[in-house]
C-alpha positions in Angstrom: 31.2 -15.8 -22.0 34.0 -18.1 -22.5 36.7 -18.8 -25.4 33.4 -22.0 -25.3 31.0 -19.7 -25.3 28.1 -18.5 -22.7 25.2 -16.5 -22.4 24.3 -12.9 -20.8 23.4 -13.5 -17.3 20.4 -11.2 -17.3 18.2 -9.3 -19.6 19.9 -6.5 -21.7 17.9 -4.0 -23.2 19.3 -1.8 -25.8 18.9 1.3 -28.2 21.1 1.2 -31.4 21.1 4.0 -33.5 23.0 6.0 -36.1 26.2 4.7 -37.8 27.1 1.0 -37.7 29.9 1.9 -35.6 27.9 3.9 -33.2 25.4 1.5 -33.2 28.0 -1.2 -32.0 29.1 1.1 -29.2 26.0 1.0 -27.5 25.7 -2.3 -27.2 28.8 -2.9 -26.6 28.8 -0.3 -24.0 25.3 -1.9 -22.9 27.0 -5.6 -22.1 30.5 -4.2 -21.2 30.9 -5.8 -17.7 29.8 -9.1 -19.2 32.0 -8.9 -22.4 35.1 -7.5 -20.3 34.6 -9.9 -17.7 34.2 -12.7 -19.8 37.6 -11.5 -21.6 39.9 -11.2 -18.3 39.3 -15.0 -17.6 41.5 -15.9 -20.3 45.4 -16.3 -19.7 46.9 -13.4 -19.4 48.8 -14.5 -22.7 46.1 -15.1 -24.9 44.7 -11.6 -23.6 48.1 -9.7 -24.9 47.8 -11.5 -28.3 44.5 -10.1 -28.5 45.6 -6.7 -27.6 48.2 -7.2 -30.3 45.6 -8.2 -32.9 47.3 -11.7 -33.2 44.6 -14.2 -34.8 44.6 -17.7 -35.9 43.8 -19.1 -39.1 40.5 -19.5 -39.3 39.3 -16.5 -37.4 41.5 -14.3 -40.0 39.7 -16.0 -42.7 36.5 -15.9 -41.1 37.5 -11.4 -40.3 38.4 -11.3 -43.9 35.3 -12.5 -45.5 33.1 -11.0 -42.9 34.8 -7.3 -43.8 34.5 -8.0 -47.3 31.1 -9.0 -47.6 29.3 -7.1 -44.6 31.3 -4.3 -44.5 28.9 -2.3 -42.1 28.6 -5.1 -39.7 32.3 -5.6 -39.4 32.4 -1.5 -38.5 29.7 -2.4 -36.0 31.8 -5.3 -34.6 34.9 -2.8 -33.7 32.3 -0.5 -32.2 31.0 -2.9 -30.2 34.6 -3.9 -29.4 35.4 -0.3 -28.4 32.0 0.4 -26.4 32.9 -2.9 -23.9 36.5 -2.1 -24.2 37.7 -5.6 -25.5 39.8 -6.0 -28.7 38.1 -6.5 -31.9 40.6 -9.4 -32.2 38.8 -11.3 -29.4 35.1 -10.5 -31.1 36.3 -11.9 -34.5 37.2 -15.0 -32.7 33.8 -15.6 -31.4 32.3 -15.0 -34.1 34.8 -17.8 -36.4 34.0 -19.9 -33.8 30.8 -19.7 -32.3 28.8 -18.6 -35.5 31.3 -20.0 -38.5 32.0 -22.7 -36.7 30.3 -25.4 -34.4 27.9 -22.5 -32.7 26.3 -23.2 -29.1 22.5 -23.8 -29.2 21.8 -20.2 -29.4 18.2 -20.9 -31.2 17.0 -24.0 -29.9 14.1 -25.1 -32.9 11.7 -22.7 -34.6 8.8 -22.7 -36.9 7.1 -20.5 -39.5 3.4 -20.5 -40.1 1.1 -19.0 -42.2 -1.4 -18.6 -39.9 -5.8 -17.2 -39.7 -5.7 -14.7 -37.0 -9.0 -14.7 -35.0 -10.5 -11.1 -36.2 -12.5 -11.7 -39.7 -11.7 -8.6 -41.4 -7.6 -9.7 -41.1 -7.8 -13.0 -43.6 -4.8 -14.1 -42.7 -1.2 -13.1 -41.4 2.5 -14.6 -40.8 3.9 -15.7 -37.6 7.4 -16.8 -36.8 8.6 -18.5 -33.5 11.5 -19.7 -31.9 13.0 -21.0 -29.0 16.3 -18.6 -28.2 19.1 -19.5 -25.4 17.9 -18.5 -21.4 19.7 -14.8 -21.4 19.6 -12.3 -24.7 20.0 -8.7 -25.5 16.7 -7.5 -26.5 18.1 -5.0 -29.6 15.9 -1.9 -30.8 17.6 -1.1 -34.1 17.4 1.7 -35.5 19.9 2.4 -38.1 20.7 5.4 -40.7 18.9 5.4 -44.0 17.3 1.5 -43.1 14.2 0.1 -41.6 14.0 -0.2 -37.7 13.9 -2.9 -36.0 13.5 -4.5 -32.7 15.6 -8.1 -32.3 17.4 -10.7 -29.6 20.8 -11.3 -30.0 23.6 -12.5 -28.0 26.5 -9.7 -26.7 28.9 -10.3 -29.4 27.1 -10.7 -32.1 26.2 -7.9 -34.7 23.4 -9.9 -36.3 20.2 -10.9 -34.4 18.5 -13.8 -33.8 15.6 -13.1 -34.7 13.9 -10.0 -35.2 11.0 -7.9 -37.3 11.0 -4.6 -38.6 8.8 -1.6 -38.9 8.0 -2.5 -42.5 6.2 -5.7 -41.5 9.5 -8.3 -42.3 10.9 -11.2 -39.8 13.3 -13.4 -39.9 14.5 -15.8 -37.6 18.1 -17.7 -38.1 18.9 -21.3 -37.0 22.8 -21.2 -37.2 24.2 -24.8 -38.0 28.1 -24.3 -38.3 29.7 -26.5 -40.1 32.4 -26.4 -43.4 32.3 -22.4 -44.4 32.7 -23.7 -48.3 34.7 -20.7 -50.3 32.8 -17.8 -48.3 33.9 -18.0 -44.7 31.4 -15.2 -43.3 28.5 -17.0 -41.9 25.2 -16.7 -43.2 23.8 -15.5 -39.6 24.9 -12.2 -40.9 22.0 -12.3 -43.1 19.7 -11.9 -40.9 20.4 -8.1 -40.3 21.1 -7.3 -43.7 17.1 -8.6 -44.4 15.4 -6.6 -41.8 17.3 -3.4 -42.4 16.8 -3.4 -46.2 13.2 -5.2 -46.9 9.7 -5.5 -46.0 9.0 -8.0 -48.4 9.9 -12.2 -48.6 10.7 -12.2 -52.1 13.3 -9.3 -51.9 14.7 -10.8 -48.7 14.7 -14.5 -50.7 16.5 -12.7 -53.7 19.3 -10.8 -51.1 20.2 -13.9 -49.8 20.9 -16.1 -52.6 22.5 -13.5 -54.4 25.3 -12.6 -50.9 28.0 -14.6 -50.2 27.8 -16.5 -47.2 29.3 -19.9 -45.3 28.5 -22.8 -43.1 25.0 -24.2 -42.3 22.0 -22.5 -41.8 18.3 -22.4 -42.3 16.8 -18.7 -42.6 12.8 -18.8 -42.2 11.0 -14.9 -42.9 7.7 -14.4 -42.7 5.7 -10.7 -43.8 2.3 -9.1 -43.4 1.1 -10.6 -46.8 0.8 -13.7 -44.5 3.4 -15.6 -46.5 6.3 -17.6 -45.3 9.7 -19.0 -46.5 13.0 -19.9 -46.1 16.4 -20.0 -46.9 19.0 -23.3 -46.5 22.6 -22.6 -47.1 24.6 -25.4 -46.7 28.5 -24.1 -47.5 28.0 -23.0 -51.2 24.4 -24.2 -52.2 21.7 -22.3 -51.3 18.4 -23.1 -51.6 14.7 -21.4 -51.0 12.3 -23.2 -48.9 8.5 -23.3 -48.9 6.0 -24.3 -47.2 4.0 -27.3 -46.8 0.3 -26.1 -46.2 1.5 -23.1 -45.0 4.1 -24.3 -42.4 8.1 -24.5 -42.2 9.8 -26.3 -39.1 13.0 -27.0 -38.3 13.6 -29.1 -35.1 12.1 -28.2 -31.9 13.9 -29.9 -28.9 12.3 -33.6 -28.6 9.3 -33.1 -31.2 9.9 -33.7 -35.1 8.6 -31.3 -38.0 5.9 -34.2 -38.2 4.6 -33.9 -34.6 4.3 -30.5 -34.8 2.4 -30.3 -38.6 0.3 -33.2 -36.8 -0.7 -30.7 -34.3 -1.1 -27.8 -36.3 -3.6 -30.5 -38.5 -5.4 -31.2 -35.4 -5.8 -27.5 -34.4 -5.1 -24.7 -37.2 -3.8 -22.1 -35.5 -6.2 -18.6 -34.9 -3.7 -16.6 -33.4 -1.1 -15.7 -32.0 -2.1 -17.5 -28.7 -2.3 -20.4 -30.0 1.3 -19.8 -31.9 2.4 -19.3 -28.8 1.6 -22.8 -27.5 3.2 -24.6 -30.4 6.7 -24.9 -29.1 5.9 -25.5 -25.1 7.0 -29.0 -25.1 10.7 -28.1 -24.9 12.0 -29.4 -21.9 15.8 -27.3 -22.0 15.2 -23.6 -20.4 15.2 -21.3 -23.1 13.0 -18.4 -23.9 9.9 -18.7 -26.5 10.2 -15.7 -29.4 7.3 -14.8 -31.1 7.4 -12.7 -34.2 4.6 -11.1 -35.4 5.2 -9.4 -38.9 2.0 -7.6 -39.6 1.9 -5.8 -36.1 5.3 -5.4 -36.6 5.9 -6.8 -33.1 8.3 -9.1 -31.3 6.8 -11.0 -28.1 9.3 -12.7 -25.2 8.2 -15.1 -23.1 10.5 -15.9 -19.9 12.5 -19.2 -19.8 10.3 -19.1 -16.0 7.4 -20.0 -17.9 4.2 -18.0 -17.9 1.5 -16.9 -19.9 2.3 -13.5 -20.4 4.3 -12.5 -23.3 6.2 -9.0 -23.5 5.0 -7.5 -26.9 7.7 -5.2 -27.6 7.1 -2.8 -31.6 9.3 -2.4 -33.8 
């Protein structure tokens, strides 16, 4: 990973637990050779000013609003920074910059639905997929006095992705960058904050419009009541988004929201198999995410291709 940002080169499986710091130890101990490595190909100069702590502009305001308003994940951040033995300095400046500010394709389009799984006796339940960048850290949270919860994420990056928890919540984040507005911490962060606090939509809708976030970004969460919604924050508005017969999209590589509500029309989904289909007509490698609230489950399929999907519990 670049000052332009890239991925993890392989799979990385972690176990985070404790304090946030200690949680951002092991994962940063866990992607060390990628995060060091990816930190001694910058010039030698820009690596002293980030052992000095020097920061730009932005990044500082970006640091300063991220401390102030996620005060746990900015502890996890230096433990993350300590665990792969790069300055927190460096960190801060990907996330200003690759989260708060024009961020890489890290989720690539993704849907909510409410959905009719195939057993009778369960009426109906929520799914969430997305398409996530080639290489992630598969993240088993498990954090002090809060909900577990399994997640992808990227190396440097406290929040996930995407992720559900063990009290049937999941959320999945589609970062859009952009002007912060008067909050410079971007509303990715949110993400965590949801899954390790709730198990409900409406008290994950509430936590987000009352936080102050920046940038663009579409949050879409999904429970074991079989509901579904979402969150748009573009710089200070912020707005709740519901579903149209039971369905949120946003864009999903060459297909519109329309041609994939047309094919949901044509074929209501029964189950997670058929969720699971509804996204294979991007054509960029990528992995397919599948979040599946009431079994409090998160399912990876390989950018290889495949059938299988790895079901992995909260």
């Amino acid at each position: 990973m670049s000052e332009s940002g890239a991925d993890c080169p392989s799979l990385i499986e972690v176990l985070c637990e404790g304090a946030p710091r200690d949680m951002g130890r092991s994962q940063g101990t866990a992607c060390r050779d990628l995060l060091l490595g990816s930190f001694h190909e910058l010039p030698a100069q820009v690596r002293f000013a980030h052992r000095l702590g020097r920061r730009d502009a932005h990044t500082a305001r970006v640091a300063r609003d991220f401390r102030r308003h996620f005060p746990h994940q900015a502890e996890t951040l230096e433990g993350i920074a300590r665990g792969a033995g790069v300055p927190t300095s460096w960190l801060a400046r990907q996330v200003a910059f690759q989260a708060a500010g024009l961020p890489p394709r890290m989720i690539r389009g993704s849907l909510a639905v409410a959905a009719r799984r195939s057993e009778r006796s369960v009426p109906s339940a929520s799914f969430l997929a997305a398409r996530v960048a080639p290489r992630v850290v598969v993240r088993r949270s498990r954090p002090d006095g809060c909900h577990r919860s399994v997640e992808v994420t990227v190396p440097w990056l406290t929040s996930a992705l995407a992720g559900v928890n063990e009290a049937g919540l999941g959320v999945v984040c589609i970062p859009g960058g952009g002007a912060p507005g008067n909050c410079a911490a971007p509303a990715l962060l949110l993400v965590n904050d949801c899954l390790a606090r709730f198990g409900s939509i409406e008290g994950a809708l509430d936590w987000c419009l009352a936080r102050p976030t920046g940038g663009r970004a579409k949050l879409l969460i999904g429970d074991e009541s079989g509901e579904v919604a979402g969150v748009e924050i573009l710089g200070d508005e912020c707005r709740v988004l519901r579903p149209a017969e039971g369905l949120l999209v946003d864009a999903v590589g060459a297909e519109t929201e329309n041609d994939v509500a047309k094919r949901l029309a044509e074929r209501p989904p029964g189950g997670v198999e058929d969720i699971e289909g509804l996204l294979s007509n991007e054509t960029t490698a990528s992995q397919l995410v599948v979040l599946d609230p009431a079994d409090r489950r998160l399912g990876l399929r390989s950018a290889e291709g495949g059938a299988a999907v790895r079901w992995m519990p909260a």
